[in-house]
C-alpha positions in Angstrom: 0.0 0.0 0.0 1.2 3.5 -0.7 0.1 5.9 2.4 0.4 9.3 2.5 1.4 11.0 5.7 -0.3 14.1 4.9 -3.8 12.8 4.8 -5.5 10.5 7.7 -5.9 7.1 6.5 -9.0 4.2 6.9 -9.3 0.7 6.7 -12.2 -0.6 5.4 -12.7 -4.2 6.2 -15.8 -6.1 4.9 -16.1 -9.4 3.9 -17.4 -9.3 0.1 -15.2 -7.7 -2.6 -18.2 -6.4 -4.3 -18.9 -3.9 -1.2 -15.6 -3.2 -0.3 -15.0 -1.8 -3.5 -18.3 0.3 -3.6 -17.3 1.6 0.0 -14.1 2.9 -1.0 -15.4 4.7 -4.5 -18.1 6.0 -2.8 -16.3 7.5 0.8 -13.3 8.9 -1.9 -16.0 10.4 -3.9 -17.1 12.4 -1.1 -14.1 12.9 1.4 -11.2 12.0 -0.7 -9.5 15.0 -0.7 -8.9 14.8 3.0 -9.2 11.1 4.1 -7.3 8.3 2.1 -9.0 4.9 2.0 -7.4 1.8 1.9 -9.6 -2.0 1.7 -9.2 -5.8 3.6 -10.9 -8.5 4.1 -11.0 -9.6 7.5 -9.2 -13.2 6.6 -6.1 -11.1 5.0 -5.5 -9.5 8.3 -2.8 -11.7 10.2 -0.2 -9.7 12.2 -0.6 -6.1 14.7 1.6 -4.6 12.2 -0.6 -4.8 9.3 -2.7 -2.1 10.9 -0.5 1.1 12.8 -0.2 2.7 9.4 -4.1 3.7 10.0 -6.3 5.9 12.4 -9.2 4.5 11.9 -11.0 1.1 10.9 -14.5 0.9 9.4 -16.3 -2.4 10.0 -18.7 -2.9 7.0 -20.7 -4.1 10.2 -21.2 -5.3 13.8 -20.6 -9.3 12.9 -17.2 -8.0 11.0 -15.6 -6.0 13.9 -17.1 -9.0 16.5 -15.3 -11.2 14.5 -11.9 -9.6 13.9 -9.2 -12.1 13.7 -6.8 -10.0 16.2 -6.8 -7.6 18.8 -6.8 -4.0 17.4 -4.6 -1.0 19.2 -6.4 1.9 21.9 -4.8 3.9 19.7 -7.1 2.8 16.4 -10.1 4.0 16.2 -13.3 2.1 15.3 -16.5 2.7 13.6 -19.1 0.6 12.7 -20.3 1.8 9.6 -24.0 2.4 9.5 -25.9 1.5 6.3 -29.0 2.4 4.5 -30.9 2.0 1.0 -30.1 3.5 -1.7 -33.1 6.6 -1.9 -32.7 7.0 -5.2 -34.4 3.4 -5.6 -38.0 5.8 -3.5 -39.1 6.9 -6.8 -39.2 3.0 -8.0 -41.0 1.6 -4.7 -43.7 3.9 -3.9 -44.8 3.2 -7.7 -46.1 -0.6 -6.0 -50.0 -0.3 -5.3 -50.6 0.4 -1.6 -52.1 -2.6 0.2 -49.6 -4.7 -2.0 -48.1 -7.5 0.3 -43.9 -7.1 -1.2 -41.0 -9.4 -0.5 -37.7 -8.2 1.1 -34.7 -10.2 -0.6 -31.5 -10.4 0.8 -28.9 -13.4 1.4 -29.4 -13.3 5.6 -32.8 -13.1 7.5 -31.3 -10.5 10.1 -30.4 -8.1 7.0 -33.6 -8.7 5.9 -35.2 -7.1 8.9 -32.9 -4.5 9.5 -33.9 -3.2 5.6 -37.8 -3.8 6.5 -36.8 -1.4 9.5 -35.3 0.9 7.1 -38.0 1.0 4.6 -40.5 1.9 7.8 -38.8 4.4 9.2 -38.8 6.5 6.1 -42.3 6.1 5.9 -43.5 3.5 3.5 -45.8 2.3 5.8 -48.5 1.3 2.6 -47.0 -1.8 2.2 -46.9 -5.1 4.0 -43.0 -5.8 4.0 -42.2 -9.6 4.1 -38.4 -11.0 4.9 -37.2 -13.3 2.4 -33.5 -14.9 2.3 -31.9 -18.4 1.9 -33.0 -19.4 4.9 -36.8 -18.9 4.4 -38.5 -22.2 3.8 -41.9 -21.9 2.0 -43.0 -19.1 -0.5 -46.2 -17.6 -1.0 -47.1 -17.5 -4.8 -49.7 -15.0 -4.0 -47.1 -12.4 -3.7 -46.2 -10.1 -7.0 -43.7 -7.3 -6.0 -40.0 -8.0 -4.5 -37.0 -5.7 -3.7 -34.0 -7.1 -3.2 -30.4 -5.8 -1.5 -28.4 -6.5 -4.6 -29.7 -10.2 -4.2 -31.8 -10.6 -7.8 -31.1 -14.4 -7.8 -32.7 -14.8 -4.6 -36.3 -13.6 -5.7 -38.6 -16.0 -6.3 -39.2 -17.2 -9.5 -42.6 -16.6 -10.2 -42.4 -13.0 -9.5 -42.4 -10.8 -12.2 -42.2 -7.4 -10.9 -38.8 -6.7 -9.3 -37.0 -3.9 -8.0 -33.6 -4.7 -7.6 -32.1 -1.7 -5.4 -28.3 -2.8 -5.2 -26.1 -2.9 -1.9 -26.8 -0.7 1.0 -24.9 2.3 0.8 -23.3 4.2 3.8 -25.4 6.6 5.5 -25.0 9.9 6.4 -24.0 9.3 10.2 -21.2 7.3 9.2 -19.7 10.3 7.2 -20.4 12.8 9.8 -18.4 10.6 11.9 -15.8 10.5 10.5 -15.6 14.1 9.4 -15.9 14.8 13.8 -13.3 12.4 14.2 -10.4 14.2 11.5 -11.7 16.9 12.5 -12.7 18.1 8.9 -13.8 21.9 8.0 -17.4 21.9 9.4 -18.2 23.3 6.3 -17.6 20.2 4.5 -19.9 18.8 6.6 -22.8 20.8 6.2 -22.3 20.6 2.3 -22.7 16.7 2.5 -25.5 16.8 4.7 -27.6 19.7 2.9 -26.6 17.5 -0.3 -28.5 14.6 0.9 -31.1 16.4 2.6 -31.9 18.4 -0.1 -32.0 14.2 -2.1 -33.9 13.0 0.2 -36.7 16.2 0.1 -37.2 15.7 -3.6 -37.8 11.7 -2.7 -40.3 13.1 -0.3 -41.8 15.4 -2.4 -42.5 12.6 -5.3 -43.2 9.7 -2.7 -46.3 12.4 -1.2 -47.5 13.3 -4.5 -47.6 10.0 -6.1 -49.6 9.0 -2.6 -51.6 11.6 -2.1 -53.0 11.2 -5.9 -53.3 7.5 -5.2 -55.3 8.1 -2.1 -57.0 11.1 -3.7 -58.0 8.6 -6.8 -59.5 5.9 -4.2 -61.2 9.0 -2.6 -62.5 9.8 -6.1 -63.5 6.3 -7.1 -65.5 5.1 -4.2 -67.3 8.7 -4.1 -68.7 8.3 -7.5 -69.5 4.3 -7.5 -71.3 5.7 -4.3 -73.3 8.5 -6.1 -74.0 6.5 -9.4 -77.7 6.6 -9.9 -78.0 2.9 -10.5 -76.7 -0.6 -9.1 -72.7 -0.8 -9.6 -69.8 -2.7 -7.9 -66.5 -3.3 -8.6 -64.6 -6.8 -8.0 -61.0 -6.9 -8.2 -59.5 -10.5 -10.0 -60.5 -12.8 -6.9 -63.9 -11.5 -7.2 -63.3 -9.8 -4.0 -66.1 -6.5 -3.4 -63.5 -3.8 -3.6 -66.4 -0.7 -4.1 -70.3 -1.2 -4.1 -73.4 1.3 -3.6 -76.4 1.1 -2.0 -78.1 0.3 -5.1 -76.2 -2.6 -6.1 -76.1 -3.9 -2.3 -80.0 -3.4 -2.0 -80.4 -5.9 -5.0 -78.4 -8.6 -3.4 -79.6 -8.3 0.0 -76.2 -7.0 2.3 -75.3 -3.8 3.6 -72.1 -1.8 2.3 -70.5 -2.4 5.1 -70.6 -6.2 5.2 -70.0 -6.1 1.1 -66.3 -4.4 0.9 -63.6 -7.1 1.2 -66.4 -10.1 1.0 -66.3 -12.1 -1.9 -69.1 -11.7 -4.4 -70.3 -14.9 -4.3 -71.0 -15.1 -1.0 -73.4 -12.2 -0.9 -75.7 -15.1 -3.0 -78.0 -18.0 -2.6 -75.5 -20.7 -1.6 -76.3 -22.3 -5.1 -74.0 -19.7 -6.8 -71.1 -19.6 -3.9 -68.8 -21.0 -7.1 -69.4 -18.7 -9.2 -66.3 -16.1 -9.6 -68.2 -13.4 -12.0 -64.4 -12.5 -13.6 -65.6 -12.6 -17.1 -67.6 -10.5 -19.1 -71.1 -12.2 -19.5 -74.7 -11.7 -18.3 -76.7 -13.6 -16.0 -79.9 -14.0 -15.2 -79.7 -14.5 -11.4 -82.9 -14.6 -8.9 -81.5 -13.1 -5.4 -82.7 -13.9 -1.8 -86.2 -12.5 -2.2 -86.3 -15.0 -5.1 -86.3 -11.5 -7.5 -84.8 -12.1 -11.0 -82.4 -10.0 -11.4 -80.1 -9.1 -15.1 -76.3 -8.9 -13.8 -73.8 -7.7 -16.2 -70.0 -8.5 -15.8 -67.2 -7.0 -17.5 -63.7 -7.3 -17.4 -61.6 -4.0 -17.2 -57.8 -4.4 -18.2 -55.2 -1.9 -17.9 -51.5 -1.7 -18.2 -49.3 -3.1 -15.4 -52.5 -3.1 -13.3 -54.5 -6.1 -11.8 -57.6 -6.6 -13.7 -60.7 -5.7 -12.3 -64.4 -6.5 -13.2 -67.4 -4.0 -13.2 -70.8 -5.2 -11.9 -74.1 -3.8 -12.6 -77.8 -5.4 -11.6 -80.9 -4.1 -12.9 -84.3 -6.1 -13.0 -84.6 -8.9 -15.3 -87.0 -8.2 -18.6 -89.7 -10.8 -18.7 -88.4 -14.0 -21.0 -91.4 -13.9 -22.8 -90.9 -10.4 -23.8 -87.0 -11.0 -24.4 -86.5 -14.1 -26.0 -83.0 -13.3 -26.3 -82.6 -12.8 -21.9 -80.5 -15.5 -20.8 -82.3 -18.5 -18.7 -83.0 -17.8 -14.9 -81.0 -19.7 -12.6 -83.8 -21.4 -10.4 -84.4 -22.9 -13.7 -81.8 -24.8 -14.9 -82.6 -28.1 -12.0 -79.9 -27.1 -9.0 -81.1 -29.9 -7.7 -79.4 -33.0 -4.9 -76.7 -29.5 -4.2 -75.1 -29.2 -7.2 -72.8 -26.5 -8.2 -74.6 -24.8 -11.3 -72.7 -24.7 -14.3 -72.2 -21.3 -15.6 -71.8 -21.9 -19.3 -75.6 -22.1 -19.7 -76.6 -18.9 -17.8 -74.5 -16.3 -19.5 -76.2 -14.4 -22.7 -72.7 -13.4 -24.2 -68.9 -14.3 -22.9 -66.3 -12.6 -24.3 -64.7 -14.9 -27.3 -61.6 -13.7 -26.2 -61.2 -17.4 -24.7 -61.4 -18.5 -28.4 -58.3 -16.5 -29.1 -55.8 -19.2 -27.4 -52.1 -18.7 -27.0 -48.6 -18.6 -25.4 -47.0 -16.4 -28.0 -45.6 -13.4 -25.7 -46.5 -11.1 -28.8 -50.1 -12.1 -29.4 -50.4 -11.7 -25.9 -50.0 -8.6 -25.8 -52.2 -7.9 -29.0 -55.4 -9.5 -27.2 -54.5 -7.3 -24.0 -54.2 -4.1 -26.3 -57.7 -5.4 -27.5 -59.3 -5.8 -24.2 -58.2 -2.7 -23.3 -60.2 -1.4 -26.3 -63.2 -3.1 -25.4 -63.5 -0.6 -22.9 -63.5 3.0 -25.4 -66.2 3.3 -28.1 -64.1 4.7 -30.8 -63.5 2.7 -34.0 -60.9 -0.1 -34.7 -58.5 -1.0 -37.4 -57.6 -4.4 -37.4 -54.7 -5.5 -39.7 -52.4 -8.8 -40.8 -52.3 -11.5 -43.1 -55.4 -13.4 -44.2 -56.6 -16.2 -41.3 -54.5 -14.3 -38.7 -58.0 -14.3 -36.7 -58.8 -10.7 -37.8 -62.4 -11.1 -37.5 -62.4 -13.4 -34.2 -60.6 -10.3 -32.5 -63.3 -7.7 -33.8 -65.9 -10.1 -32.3 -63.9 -10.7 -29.0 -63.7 -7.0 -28.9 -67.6 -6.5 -29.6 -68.6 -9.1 -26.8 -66.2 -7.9 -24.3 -68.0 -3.8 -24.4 -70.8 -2.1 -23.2 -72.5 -3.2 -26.7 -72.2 -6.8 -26.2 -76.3 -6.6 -25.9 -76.5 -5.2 -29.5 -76.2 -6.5 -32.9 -72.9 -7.4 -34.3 -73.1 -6.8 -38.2 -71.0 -7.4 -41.2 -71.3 -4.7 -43.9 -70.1 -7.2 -46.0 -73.1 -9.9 -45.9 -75.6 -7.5 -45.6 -74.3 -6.4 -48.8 -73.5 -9.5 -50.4 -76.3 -11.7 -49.2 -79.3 -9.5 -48.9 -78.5 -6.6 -50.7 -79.4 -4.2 -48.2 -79.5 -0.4 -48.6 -77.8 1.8 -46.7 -80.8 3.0 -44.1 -81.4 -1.1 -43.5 -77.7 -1.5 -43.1 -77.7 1.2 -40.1 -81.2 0.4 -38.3 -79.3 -3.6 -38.3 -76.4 -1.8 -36.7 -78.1 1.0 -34.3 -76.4 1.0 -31.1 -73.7 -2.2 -32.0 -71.1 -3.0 -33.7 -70.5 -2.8 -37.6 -67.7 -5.1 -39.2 -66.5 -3.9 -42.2 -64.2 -6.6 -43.1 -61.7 -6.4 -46.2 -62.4 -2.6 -46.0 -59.3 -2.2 -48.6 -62.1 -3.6 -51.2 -65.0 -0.8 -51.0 -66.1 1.3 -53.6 -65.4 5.1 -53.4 -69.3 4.8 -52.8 -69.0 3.0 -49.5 -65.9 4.4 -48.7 -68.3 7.6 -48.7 -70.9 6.3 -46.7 -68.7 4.9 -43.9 -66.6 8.5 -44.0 -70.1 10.2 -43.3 -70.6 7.9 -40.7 -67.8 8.0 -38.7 -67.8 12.2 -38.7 -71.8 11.6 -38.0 -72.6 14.0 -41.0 -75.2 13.2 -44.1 -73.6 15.2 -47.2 -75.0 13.6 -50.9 -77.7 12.4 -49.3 -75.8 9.0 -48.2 -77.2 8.8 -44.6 -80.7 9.4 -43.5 -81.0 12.6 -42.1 -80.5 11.5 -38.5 -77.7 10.5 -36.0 -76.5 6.9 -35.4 -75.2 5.3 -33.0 -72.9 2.8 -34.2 -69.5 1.5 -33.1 -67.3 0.9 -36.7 -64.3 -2.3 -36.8 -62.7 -2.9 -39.5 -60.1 -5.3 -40.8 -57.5 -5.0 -43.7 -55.0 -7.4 -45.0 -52.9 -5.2 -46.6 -51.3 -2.0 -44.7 -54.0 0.4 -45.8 -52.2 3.3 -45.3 -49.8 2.0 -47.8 -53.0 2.2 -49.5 -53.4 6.0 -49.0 -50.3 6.8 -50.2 -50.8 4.8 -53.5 -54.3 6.8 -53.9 -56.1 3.7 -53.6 -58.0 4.5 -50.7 -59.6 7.8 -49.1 -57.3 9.5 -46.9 -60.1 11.0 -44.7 -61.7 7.5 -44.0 -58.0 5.7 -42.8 -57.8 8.8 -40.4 -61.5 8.2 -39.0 -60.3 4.2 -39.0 -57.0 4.5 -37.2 -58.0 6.0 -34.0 -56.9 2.5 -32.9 -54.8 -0.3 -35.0 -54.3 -3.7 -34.3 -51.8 -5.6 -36.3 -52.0 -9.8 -35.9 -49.1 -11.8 -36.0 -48.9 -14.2 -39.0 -48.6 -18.1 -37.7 -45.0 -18.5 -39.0 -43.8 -15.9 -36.3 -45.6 -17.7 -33.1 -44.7 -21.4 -34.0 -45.3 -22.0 -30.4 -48.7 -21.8 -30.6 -49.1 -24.6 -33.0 -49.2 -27.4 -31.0 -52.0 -25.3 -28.7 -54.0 -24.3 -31.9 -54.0 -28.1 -33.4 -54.7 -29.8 -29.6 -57.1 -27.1 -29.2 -58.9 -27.7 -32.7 -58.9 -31.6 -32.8 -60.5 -31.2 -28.9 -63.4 -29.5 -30.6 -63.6 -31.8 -33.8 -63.3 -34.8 -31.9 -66.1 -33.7 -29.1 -63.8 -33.4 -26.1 -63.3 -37.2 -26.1 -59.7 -38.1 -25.1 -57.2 -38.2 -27.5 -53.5 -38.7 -28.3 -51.8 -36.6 -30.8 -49.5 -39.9 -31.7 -52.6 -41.7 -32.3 -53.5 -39.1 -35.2 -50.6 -38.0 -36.7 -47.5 -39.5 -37.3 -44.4 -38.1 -35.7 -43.1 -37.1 -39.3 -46.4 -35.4 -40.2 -46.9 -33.7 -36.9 -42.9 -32.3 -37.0 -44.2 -31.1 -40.9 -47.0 -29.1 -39.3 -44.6 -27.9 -36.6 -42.4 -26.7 -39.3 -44.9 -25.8 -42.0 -44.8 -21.6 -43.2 -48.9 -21.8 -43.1 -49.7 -19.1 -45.9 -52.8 -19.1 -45.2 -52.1 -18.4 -40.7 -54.3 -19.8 -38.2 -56.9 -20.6 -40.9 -55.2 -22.5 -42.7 -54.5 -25.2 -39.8 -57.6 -25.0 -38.3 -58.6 -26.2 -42.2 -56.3 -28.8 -41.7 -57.2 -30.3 -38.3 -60.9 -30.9 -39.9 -59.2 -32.2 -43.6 -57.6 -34.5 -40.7 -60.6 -35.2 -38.8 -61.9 -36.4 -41.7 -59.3 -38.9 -43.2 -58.9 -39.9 -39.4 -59.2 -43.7 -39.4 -57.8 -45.4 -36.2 -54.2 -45.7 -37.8 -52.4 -42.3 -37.6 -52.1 -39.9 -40.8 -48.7 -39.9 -43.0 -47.1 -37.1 -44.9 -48.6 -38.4 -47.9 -51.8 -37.7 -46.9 -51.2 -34.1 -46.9 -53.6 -32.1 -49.1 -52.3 -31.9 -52.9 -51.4 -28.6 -53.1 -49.3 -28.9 -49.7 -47.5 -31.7 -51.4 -47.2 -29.9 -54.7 -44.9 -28.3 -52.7 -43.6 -30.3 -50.0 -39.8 -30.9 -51.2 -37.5 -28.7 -53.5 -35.1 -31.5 -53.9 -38.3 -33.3 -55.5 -37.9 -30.6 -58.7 -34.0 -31.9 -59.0 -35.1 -35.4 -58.8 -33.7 -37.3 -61.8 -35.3 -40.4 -63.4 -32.8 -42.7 -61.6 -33.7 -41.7 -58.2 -37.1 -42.2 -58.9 -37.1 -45.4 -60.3 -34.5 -46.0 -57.1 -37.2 -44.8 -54.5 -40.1 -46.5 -57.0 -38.1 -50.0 -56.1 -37.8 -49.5 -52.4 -41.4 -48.5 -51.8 -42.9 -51.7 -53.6 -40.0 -54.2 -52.1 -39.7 -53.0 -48.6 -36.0 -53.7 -46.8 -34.0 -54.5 -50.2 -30.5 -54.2 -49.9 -28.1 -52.9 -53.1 -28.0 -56.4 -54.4 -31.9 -56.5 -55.0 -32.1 -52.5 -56.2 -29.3 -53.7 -58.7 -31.0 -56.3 -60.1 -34.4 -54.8 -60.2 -32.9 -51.4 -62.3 -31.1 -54.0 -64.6 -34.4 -55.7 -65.2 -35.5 -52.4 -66.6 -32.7 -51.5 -68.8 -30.7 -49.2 -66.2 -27.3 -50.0 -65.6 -25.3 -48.8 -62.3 -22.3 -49.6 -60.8 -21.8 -50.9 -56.8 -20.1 -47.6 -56.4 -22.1 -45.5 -58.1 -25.7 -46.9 -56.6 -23.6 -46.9 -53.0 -23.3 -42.6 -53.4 -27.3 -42.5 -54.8 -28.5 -44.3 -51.9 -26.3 -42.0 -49.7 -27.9 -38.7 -51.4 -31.2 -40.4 -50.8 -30.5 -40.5 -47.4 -29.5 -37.2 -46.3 -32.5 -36.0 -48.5 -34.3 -37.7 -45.5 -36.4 -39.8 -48.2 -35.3 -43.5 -48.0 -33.7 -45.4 -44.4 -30.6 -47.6 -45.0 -30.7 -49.9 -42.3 -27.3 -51.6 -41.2 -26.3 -55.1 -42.3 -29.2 -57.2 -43.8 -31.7 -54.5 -43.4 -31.6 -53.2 -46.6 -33.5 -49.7 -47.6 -36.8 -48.5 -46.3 -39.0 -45.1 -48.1 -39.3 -42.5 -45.9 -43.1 -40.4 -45.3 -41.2 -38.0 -46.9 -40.0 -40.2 -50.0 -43.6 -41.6 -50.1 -44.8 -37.8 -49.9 -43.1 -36.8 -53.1 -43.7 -39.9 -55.2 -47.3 -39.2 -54.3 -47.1 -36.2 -55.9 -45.0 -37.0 -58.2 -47.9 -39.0 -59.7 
C-alpha cells in the first residue's frame, strides 16, 4: 500500500469484494480529498503490524468487527459503519399499489429485517414488508412485488415485478463521523448533509404526491361508484367486493359495510357460492327475495394493473318479452346440491377465450384489445389473411358495453341481402359494424362509412339522422400504404385508425401450433380423449410444426378438420397431406432425376431390399449402375431424408417424406 502522511488514513474491512470496492469509490468520492482509504478483508488480516499505518477502521458491520481475527490498538479508532438503502431506488417503490403484500430479498434473514426497518422508518408504511432470504422455507405465490439488497437471484421465480435496489450504501451518520473524528472543515460537513437532505426532500416530495394522488384517486373512485344513480360494484381478479353502492347492495340483499372485502359470491343464494363473475357475461340470477335480477359483468384491463371487473344489476325483462334474456338460474334443475354450471346462464362471454395462445407477442395484441373493449371509438384491425382478424373484432364486440347489441358485417348485408344503406344502419343501431376487407369498397362506400364515422349526411348518403354505431374494420394489406398509392380515401384511414391492431402471422408464433392443433382436434373430436401420436405420425406432426402456413391460423384449423376427416384409427402420414401442400412439399423433389425415382419406386414396392436387389431390379428395366455408383445415390437419398438404409441385412426402407413426393409425383 502507498500511504500518504499528509492525509489520515482508513481501513475498510468487509467481507465481500463487491462492497468493499463500492465503499471505497463512494467515501473517496465524497471525502477524498482529505481522508485516504485503503480495503481488507478480514481473513487477510494476520499480524498487529498490518494495521498502525491507520487511524481508523471501518467495520462494514457489527458481525465483521465481533469477528476480527486479532486484537486492534487503543490507539485505532473504530467505527461501525451504518448503512441504508439506496433513496434513489423511492421513486421506483412507492410506484407498488398500496395494500400490496412485497417481499424483502437479501442473502441473511437479520439483514432482511434491518432493511424492513429501514423502509419503515422512512415512511413506506403502505405496504406489508415480508423478509425473504436463503434461509426462508416456504413461498407464498400469492405475492407479486419484491426488492432485493443486490440479491436478484434470490427472488422468487414466479415473481415478475422486481426492483432490484443494489447494496446498502453508507449513511449519512457514518460520514459525519468520520468528518468529527479528523476533525474536517465543518463546512464540509454541512455541504454533505444539505446535499443529501436536499436528495432525500425531492424523494419526499415525489413519494407524497404519487400518494396523495393515489389516495385522492381511491377517494375519487368510491365517491362516485357511491353516487351513481344505479346498481354498480367493482370486483378486483379474486372477485373480492372492492367498491359497491347502496343500489347494487340493495339488490343482493347486504349492507355496504358487510359487502367491501367479501367475496361476491358469498353475498348469493349458496347455489351460486362458485361462481367467480371474472368474465364479461350476463346472468340472469334470482337473489334472496327470489327477484330475478339481469347482472352484467365486464372485465376492465389496464396496463401493469391487476384486472378488475365492473358489476351492474338491474331487473330482469320478462323471458317472454326477451327471447334473447338469458335462462333464470332457479331454472336450470340445482337440484341434490349441485354447483350450477355457468356456461348455460350467461347471454354473451367474451370470445376472447377463443383466441388461445402462449405467443408473448399475441399476448399482448389480445391485452391491447381488451383494453379497447373498454372506449367506443373505431378499430382498425390489420395482418395477413386467417391471422383471426375477424375473431378479434368479435372478442372486442362481446367484451364492451354493446355486447347486448347487434354485431353486423357490412359485407353480408351487402353481399347476401342486398341491403340499402338506411337497412344496413337500423341492423347496426347502437352495436357494432364489421366492415371486413375494408381495402375492397367502392369510393361509394368508402363515402358512406366516411359520413358515418364524422356523424354528418352530405350527398344524401345517410338518412337525415344520427346513429349510433361503433365501426371495426379489418384489412389485409397496410391500408395506409394504400393512402399513399391513392387507392384509398385518406379521410376515412384517419376516421379508421384512431386504434390499430396488427395480428401476428402463424409463421412468427410457431409456439402456438401445437395449442392451436390440440385445441382444434378437442373440438372436432367432441372433447373425447385423444393422443396426438394416435392421429398423426411423428413425421407429419414435426411437418406441421415446421410448416410456413400461408394461409395463418386458418389454414390449420382447415387442416385439423381435412384430418378429422381422413382420421381412421391408424395415424395420418405425410402423404396424406392435401395436394397442393405436397405440390410443394420438397424442392429437392424438382431436381429429382429419373434414376432416383425409379430407385425410390423399387424401395417403396420391395420394402427392406438391400443394393444387391435394387441392382438387379434397375437392370431388369434396362438401367445399368455400378456398386459404387448406386452406394453414393443411396447415400444422397438419405441425407434427403427420403429412404432409411438400415445396417447389415436390413436393406432400404422409403421415408413419409420419399412416399410424400412420389405421391405427388404421380
Amino acid at each position: 500500500m502507498s500511504l500518504s502522511q499528509k492525509k489520515p488514513h482508513v481501513l475498510i474491512v468487509c467481507i465481500s469484494p463487491y462492497i468493499r470496492i463500492e465503499f471505497q469509490d463512494y467515501l473517496h468520492s465524497v471525502l477524498g480529498d482529505h481522508i485516504l482509504f485503503d480495503t481488507s478483508a478480514p481473513s487477510d488480516i494476520t499480524d498487529i503490524s498490518q494495521l498502525l499505518p491507520y487511524q481508523c477502521i471501518l467495520f462494514s458491520s457489527t458481525k465483521v468487527q465481533d469477528e476480527f481475527p486479532i486484537p486492534i490498538p487503543d490507539s485505532i479508532s473504530q467505527i461501525v459503519c451504518t448503512r441504508t438503502f439506496n433513496h434513489a431506488f423511492l421513486d421506483q417503490i412507492i410506484r407498488i399499489p398500496p395494500g400490496e403484500k412485497v417481499y424483502v430479498v437479501n442473502d441473511f434473514f437479520d439483514s432482511t429485517l434491518s432493511t424492513i426497518q429501514q423502509f419503515e422508518e422512512f415512511g413506506l408504511s403502505q405496504y406489508q414488508f415480508i423478509p425473504y432470504s436463503s434461509e426462508t422455507q416456504e413461498t407464498d405465490l400469492s405475492i407479486r412485488y419484491a426488492i432485493t439488497v443486490g440479491e436478484p437471484r434470490l427472488v422468487p421465480g414466479h415473481i415478475r415485478n422486481v426492483i432490484n435496489i443494489g447494496n446498502r450504501i453508507i449513511d449519512i451518520s457514518t460520514i459525519n463521523e468520520l468528518c468529527v473524528l479528523f476533525h474536517l472543515p465543518a463546512r464540509l460537513g454541512n455541504q454533505i448533509t444539505r446535499n443529501y437532505i436536499s436528495h432525500i426532500l425531492k424523494v419526499v416530495k415525489t413519494a407524497g404526491s404519487y400518494y396523495s394522488s393515489f389516495v385522492f384517486s381511491q377517494q375519487l373512485l368510491l365517491a362516485t361508484v357511491s353516487n351513481l344513480p344505479f346498481a354498480v360494484c367493482l370486483l378486483d381478479e379474486s372477485g373480492t367486493i372492492m367498491a359497491v353502492n347502496k343500489h347494487f347492495s340493495k339488490d343482493w340483499g347486504f349492507s355496504k359495510k358487510q359487502g367491501i372485502g367479501t367475496p361476491f359470491s358469498h353475498c348469493l343464494p349458496h347455489a351460486y357460492s362458485r361462481i367467480l363473475f371474472n368474465q364479461t357475461a350476463d346472468y340472469r340470477i334470482a337473489n334472496h327475495m327470489d327477484v330475478p335480477l339481469l347482472l352484467s359483468v365486464m372485465e376492465l384491463s389496464f396496463p401493469n394493473h391487476t384486472r378488475v371487473c365492473l358489476l351492474t344489476s338491474k331487473p330482469a325483462v320478462n323471458q317472454e318479452t326477451d327471447t334473447n334474456a338469458p335462462p333464470l338460474l332457479s331454472d336450470l334443475a340445482l337440484s341434490q346440491g349441485q354447483e350450477p354450471d355457468p356456461s348455460p346462464i350467461e347471454r354473451q362471454r367474451s370470445s376472447f377465450s377463443n383466441l388461445v395462445t402462449v405467443s408473448e407477442r399475441f399476448q399482448e395484441v389480445l391485452s391491447y384489445a381488451r383494453r379497447l373493449s373498454l372506449y367506443d371509438f373505431p378499430v382498425l384491425i390489420q395482418g395477413e389473411s386467417g391471422t383471426q382478424k375477424k375473431m378479434l373484432a368479435k372478442a372486442i364486440h362481446q367484451s364492451s358495453s354493446r355486447r347486448r347489441c347487434p354485431f353486423v358485417s357490412l359485407n353480408q348485408l351487402l353481399t347476401l341481402s342486398g341491403c340499402d344503406l338506411p337497412e344496413i344502419l337500423e341492423a347496426a343501431n347502437h352495436g357494432t359494424l364489421l366492415v371486413d376487407h375494408i381495402e375492397k369498397l367502392s369510393p361509394k362506400m368508402q363515402d358512406f362509412l366516411a359520413q358515418l364515422l364524422q356523424n354528418t349526411a352530405s350527398d344524401s348518403l345517410l338518412p337525415q339522422r344520427s346513429w349510433d354505431i361503433r365501426v371495426i374494420a379489418t384489412s389485409a394489406p397496410n391500408l395506409y400504404s394504400l393512402v399513399q398509392e391513392n387507392a384509398f380515401q385518406e379521410n376515412l384511414f384517419f376516421h379508421l385508425s384512431t386504434a390499430v391492431l396488427d395480428t401476428i402471422p402463424l409463421k412468427e408464433r410457431r409456439e402456438d401450433i401445437p395449442l392451436l392443433l390440440e385445441h382444434f382436434f378437442r373440438s372436432l373430436f367432441h372433447h373425447s380423449p385423444f393422443q396426438m401420436d394416435a392421429i398423426l405420425s411423428k413425421s407429419l406432426y414435426q411437418f406441421l410444426l415446421s410448416y410456413d402456413y400461408p394461409g395463418n391460423v386458418k389454414e390449420l384449423m382447415n387442416l385439423a378438420q381435412y384430418f378429422s376427416s381422413l382420421y381412421a384409427a391408424h395415424p395420418l402420414i405425410l402423404s396424406q397431406l392435401p395436394s397442393y401442400i405436397r405440390d410443394s412439399l420438397a424442392h429437392t423433389g424438382d431436381n429429382l432425376t429419373a434414376l432416383k425415382r425409379q430407385v425410390l419406386t423399387i424401395i417403396k414396392n420391395t420394402p427392406k431390399s438391400g443394393r444387391a436387389s435394387i441392382q438387379k431390379a434397375l437392370s431388369e428395366s434396362g438401367a445399368q449402375i455400378s456398386d459404387g455408383k448406386l452406394r453414393g445415390l443411396l447415400k444422397e437419398l438419405s441425407d434427403q431424408e427420403l429412404i432409411l438404409v438400415h445396417r447389415t441385412k436390413g436393406g432400404c426402407e422409403i421415408t413419409e417424406a420419399g412416399l410424400a413426393l412420389l405421391v405427388r409425383g404421380g
